[in-house]
N, C-alpha and C positions, 0 to 999 in steps of 0.2 A: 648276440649278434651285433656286429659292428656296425653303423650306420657311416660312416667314414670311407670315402669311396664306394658308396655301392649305389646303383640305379632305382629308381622308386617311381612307381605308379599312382597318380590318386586320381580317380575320378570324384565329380566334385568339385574340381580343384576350384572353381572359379568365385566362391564364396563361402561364408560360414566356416565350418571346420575343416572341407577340405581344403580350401584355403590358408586358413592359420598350419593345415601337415604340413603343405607343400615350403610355407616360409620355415617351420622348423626344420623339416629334415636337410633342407640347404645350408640352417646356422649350424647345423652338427656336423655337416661335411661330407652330403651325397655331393658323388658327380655328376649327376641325372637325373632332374625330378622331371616325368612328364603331367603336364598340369592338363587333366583331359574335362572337358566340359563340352556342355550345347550352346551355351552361349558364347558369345564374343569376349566376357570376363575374363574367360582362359588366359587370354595373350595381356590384360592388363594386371593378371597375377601376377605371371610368366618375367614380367618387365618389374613389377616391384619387387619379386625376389629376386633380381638378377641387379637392380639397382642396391638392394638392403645390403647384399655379401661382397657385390664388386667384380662378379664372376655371371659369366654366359652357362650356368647350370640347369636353367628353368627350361622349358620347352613345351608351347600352347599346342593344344590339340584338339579342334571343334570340331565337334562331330555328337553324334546319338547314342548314348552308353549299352543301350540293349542292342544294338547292331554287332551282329557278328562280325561282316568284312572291316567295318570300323574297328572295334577292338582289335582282332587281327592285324590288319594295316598299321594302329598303331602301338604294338607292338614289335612289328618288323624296322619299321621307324627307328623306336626309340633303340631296339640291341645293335640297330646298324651307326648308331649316332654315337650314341655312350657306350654301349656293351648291353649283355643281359641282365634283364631288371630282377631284384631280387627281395624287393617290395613290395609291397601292394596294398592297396589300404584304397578299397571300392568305395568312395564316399558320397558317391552322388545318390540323390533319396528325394523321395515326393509325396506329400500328406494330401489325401481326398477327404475328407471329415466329415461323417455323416453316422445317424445311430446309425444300427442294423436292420431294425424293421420302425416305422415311425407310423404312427396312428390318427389321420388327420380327423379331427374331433368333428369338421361336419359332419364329411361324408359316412363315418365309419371306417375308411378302406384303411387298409395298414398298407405303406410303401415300405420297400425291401432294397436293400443296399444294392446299386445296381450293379449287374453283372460285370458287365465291361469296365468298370471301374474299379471295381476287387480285382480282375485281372492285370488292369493296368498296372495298380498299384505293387502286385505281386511281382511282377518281370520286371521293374524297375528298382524296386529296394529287394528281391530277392533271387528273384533269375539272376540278373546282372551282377551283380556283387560276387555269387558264386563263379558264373564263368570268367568273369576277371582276375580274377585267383584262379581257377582249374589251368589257365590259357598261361600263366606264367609257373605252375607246378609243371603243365607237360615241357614247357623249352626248359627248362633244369633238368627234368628227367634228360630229355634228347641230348641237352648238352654233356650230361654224364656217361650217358651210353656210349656220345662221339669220343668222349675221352680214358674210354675204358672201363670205368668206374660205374659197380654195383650195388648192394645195398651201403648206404651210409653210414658212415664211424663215426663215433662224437670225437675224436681226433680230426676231422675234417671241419670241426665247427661248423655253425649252423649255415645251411647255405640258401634260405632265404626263410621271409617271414609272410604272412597277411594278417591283417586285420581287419575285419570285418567292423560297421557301426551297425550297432544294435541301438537298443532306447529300453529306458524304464518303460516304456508302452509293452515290451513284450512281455510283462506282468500282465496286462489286460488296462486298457482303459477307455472310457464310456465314448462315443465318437468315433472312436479309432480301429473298427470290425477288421480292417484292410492292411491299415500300417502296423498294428498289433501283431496280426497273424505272421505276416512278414517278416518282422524283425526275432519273431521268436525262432522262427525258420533255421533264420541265419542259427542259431544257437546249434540246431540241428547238421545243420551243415560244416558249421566248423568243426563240430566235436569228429565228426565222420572223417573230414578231411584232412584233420589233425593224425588221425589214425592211421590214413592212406600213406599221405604225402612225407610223413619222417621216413619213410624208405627213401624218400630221396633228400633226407635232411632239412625239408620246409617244415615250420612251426605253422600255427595259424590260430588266432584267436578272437574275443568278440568283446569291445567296448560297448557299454549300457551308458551313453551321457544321461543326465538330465536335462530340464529346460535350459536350455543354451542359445542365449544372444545371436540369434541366427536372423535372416530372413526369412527363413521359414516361422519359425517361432513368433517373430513381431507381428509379420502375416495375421497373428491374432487377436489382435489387438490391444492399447493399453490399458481397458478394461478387463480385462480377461487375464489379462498377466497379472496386475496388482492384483485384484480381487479372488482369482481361484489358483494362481499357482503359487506365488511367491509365499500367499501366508502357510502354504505349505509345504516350503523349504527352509531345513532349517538353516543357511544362509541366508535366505531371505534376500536374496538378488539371482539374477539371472547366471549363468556361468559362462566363462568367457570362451569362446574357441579357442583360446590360445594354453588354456587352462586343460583341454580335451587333445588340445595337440603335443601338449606336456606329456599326458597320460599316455599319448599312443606310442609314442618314441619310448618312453620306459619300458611298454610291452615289447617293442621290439628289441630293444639294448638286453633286458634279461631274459633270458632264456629257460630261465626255474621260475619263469609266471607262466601260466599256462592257464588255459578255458578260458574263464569269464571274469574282467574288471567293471565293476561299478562306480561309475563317476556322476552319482546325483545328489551332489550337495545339499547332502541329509530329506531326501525327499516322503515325505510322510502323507499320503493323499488321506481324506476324509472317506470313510463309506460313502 
């Protein structure tokens, strides 16, 4: 699929990875990135991709990613602006990090991963991601129906993509009861959706970064980064977003990649 002229979504947009999509897919030559975020970031993306290429391509959108009238809203936005989007790459995500069940050694009592925070974490890296892709499979279908056209031909080339972020975490890892379950989800989800939606000629598939140079990730700090992750990667440094923005654009440019790319610069955790 061609990235060249075509409209793209990224939640996220406003740092770390979805950030570094939203600058690549406008050096490749979308005509419409909408850069959606909750913070104010969005519009300081928005303005350095639009200052990098030379062109009014970017377009900020703050708002709450699990909100349905939001996504919808910006959706109707962005096909009324640029056309129908025909990307999508859900990247906004939120780590709660706690074991599962934790034993405080006075009392005896074991505390348990709390509820309302496994849910949070679930609607936000796994609700959301999915219906931001569902919501731009159905305006494809509709636009196909408006224009006659039934199940899809590989003569028609692909007529659109998503990409889901996944993480090494959806291996299992110790802290992570929430964002683990989650991101494996997503594996679930695409493979399902992958299924569904080539009816109507949408690909869709699921990046696994590694530790990646993010805000989220420093969020842990620089103890924690040299001493338990780095020595077990075998780059031995952190991986750039730009490095995973690389990645997603190749998923989407071929169309004989399909499921699941792993981009955890040689990640080898200890038992």
């Amino acid at each position: 699929m061609e990235i060249t002229s075509k409209v793209a979504i990224v939640t996220g947009g406003g740092s770390g990875i979805g950030e570094a999509v939203c600058q690549e897919l406008a050096r490749r030559g979308a005509k419409g990135v909408a850069v959606v975020d909750r913070s104010e970031t969005a519009r300081e993306t928005a303005a350095r991709v639009n200052d990098s290429i030379g062109q009014p391509v970017a377009e900020a959108y703050v708002g709450d990613a699990t909100d349905t009238t939001f996504r919808r809203d910006v959706y109707d936005q962005v096909s009324e602006k640029f056309g129908l989007p025909r990307i999508c790459v859900p990247a906004a995500g939120i780590t709660r990090d706690s074991l599962a069940v934790k034993l405080d050694k006075t009392s005896g009592r074991a505390m348990i991963y709390p509820l309302e925070t496994f849910r949070l974490v679930m609607e936000v890296d796994l609700v959301a991601p999915v219906y931001w892709a569902l919501e731009m499979v159905a305006r494809i279908a509709e636009d196909r129906r408006k224009r006659g056209l039934g199940r899809w031909e590989p003569q028609e080339h692909i007529q659109g993509t998503v990409i889901f972020i996944g993480s090494i975490s959806s291996l299992g890892n110790k802290g992570q009861i929430a964002y683990a379950a989650a991101k494996s989800g997503l594996e679930g989800a695409a493979a399902t959706l992958m299924a569904e939606a080539i009816f109507y000629g949408v690909r869709c598939g699921v990046i696994h970064p590694g530790f990646t140079d993010t805000p989220m990730v420093r969020a842990m700090g620089d103890e924690m980064i040299n001493e338990k992750i780095l020595p077990c990667t075998q780059l031995r440094r952190l991986i750039t977003p730009q490095e995973i923005a690389d990645a997603i654009c190749f998923m989407i440019s071929n169309s004989a990649v399909s499921g699941e790319l792993w981009a955890d610069a040689g990640w080898h955790p200890s038992a």
